[in-house]
N, C-alpha and C positions, 0 to 999 in steps of 0.2 A: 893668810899665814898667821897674824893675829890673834882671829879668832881662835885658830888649832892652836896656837900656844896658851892662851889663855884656859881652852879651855882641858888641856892636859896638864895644867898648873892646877886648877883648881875643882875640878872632875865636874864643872856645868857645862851641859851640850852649848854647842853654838848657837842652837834655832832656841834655847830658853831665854838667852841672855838676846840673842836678836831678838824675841817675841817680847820681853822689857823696853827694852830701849825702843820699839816701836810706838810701845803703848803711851812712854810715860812725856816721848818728847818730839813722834814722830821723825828716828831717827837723824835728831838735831835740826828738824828742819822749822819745829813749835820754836815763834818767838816769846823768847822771857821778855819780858814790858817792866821788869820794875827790879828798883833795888833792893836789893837784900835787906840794907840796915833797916830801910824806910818803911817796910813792910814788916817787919818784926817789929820795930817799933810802934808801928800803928795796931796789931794785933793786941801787941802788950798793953798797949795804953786801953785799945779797948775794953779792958778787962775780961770778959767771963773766963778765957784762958792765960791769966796775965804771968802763972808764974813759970807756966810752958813757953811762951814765948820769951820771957826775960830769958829762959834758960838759953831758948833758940838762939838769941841776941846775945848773950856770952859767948857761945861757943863760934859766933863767926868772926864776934873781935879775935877771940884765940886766934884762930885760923889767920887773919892777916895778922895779928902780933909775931907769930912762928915762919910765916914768909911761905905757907903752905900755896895761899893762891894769894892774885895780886886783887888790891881793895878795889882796881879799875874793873875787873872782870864777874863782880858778883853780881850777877843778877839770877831774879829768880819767877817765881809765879807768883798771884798773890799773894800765898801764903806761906812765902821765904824758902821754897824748894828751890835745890841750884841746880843748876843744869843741865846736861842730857838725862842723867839717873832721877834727876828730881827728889836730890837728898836733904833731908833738914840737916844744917848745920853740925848736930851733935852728930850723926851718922856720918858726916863727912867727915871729921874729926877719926872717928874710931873705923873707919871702913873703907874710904878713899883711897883709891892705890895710886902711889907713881910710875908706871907701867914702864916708861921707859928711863927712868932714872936723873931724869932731867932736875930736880931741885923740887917742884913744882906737880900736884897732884888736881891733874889741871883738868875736870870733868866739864868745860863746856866746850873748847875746842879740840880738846886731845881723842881721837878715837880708843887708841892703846888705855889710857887712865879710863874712861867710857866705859869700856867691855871688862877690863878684869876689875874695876868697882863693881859693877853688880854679882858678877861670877864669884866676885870677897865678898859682899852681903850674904847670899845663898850659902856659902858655903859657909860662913863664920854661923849663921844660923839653921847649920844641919842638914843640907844636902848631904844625900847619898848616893854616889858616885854609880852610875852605871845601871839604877833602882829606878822604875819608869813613872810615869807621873800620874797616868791613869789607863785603865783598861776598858774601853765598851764591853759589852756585856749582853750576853739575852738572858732573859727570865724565863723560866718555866711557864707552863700553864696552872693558872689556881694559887701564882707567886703570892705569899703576904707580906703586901706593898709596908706595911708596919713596919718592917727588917731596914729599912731605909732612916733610921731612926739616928744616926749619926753615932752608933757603937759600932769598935773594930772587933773585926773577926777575919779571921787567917782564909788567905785562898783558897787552902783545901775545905775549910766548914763550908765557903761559898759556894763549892763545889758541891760538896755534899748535900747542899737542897736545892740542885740541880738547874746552879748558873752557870752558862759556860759564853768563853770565851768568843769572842769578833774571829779574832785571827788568830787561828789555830788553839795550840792544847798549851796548857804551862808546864813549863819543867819544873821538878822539884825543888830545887832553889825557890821559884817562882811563889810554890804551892805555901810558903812557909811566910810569906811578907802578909802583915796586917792590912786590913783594908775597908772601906766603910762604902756601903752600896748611897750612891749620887742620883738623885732623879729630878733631873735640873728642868725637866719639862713637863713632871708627874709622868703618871701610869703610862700616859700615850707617848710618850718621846724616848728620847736615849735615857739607855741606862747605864751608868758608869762604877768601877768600882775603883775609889780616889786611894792612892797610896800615901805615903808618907813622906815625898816630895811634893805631892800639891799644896798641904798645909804647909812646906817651905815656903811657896810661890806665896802662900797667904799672906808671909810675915813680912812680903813684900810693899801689897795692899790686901788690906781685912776683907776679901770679897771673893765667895766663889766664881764670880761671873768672870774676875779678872784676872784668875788664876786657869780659869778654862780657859779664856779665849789663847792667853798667853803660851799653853799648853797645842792648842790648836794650831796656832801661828809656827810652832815649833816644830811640828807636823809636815806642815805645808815647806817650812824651810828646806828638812828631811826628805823633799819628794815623797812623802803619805799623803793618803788624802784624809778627807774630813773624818766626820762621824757614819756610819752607816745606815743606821736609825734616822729619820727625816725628824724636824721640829715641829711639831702639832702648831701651827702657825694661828689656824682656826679659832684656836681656843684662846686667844687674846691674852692681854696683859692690863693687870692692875697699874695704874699710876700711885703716887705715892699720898694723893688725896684718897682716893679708893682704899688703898692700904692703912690708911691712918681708919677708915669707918670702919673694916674689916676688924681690925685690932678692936674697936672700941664695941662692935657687935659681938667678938666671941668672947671677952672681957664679962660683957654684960649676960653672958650665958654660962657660966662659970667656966670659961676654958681659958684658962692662964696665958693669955698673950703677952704680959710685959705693961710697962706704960705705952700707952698708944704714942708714938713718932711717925708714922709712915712709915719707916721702914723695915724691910723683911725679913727678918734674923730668925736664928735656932727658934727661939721663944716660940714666938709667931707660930714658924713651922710644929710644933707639936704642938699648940694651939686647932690648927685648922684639922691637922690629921687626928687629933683627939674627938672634934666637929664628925669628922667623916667618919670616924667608927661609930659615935652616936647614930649617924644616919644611915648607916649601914652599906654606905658605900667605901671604893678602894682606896685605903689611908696612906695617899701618897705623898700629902703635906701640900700641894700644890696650888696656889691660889687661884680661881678662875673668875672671870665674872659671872657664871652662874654661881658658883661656891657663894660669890657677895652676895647675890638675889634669893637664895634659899637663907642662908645669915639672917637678912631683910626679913624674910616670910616667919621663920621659926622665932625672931625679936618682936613681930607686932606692928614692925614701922612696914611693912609692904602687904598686900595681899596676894596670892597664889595667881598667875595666868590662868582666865576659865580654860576649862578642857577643850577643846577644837571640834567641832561637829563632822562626823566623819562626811567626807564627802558623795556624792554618787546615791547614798539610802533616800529613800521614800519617808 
């Protein structure tokens, strides 16, 4: 009953806000190990982010100065997140609700405070009520995997070069919402096209991965099931060491990957698919470890696998 109220308050499904609160605290069952002040303070003093954490550290004195939560109950993760939502301080400040009016905007035991805090994050940052979060997709034959490029274009353009929908046809309402084609697996896996609710889930955390799975889980809540497309499992994945030579190989072949960090952002991603139109294969942006061993080969630091001698000939 909770969840339906919450979520007819504030128009986020139940299974989005259940698919949160799974992710960020295994709902409430992930222990917080440390104190809030103690950990903002050690951040700050650490310096490289000292004046974010100072701010952090203000803003939870606020919070017990105002009688918001009690100074016994702050705990948090390392890095001064509180409670089930895994809010930094200032977001609890501006976004924390009292769900049931008690004095106290109480997100590590309160479920009620729990679910319509996140359901106010979402929605103070642009949920659209009733707007879905993403669509699977097939692709044509002869698709140009380029279009994946993280520019929006309206349902019906996506139509019009002959993507069509998982499940069933769009209604015209449907036809008219912007949308940005997702190929979370490249060429070989699902294809998605992301609405303008995912990038909410984003603002949740910066990550496609955790705005799908979240999305997914939402799903599953829903009685839907997964994706229908399987995951090209085969084709492995880059570690964040692989991905830092990655960056530093397409870098060194003039294809603008960013400063190399290991990690896999926009940048990167039209980096590699820039690589793949070079080579004349399908620019899905997709990193693989062959994609690194060709990098390797076309930079000088690898040589070519000889060719295999057929077998069976004289």
């Amino acid at each position: 009953p909770t969840l339906r109220a919450v979520e007819e308050r504030f128009g986020v499904p139940q299974g989005i806000i259940l698919g949160i609160w799974g992710l960020e605290s295994n709902y409430g069952a992930a222990a917080l190990n440390y104190d809030a002040a103690a950990a903002l303070a050690t951040l700050a003093l650490e310096g490289r982010r000292r004046q974010q954490f100072e701010t952090y550290l203000l803003a939870l004195a606020e919070m017990v100065e105002r009688g918001l939560a009690d100074q016994q109950q702050l705990r948090s993760s390392w890095a001064g997140a509180l409670g089930q939502p895994q809010f930094m301080p200032d977001v609890y400040l501006t976004t924390a609700v009292d769900w049931d009016s008690d004095g106290h905007r109480d997100i590590w035991t309160n479920r009620g405070d729990v679910a319509a805090s996140i359901a106010n994050y979402l929605a103070d940052r642009g949920w659209r009520r009733g707007e879905p979060v993403f669509d699977e997709v097939r692709l044509p034959a002869g698709f140009d995997y380029a279009l994946a490029d993280g520019a929006q274009r309206s349902v019906a353009e996506w139509a019009g070069r002959g993507v069509t929908r998982m499940e069933g046809d769009w209604s015209a309402n449907e036809s008219a919402l912007q949308a940005q084609l997702f190929l979370p697996a490249g060429a070989q896996g699902p294809a998605l096209l992301l609405h303008h609710n995912f990038a909410v889930i984003r603002r949740y955390n910066n990550s496609d991965r955790y705005a799908l799975v979240v999305a997914l889980l939402a799903r599953a809540f829903e009685g839907r099931g997964g994706l229908v497309q399987s995951w090209p499992r085969q084709l492995g994945a880059l570690n964040r060491e692989q991905t830092l030579e990655l960056q530093t190989l397409l870098n060194g072949l003039g294809h603008d990957a960013g400063a190399p960090d290991g990690l896999f952002g926009s940048a990167t991603r039209r980096a590699v698919r820039a690589f793949q139109v070079s080579e004349g294969q399908a620019a899905d942006g997709f990193p693989t470890t062959a994609l690194l061993e060709q990098l390797r080969v076309r930079s000088g630091v690898a040589t070519a696998a000889p060719a295999r001698e057929p077998r069976g000939l004289a």
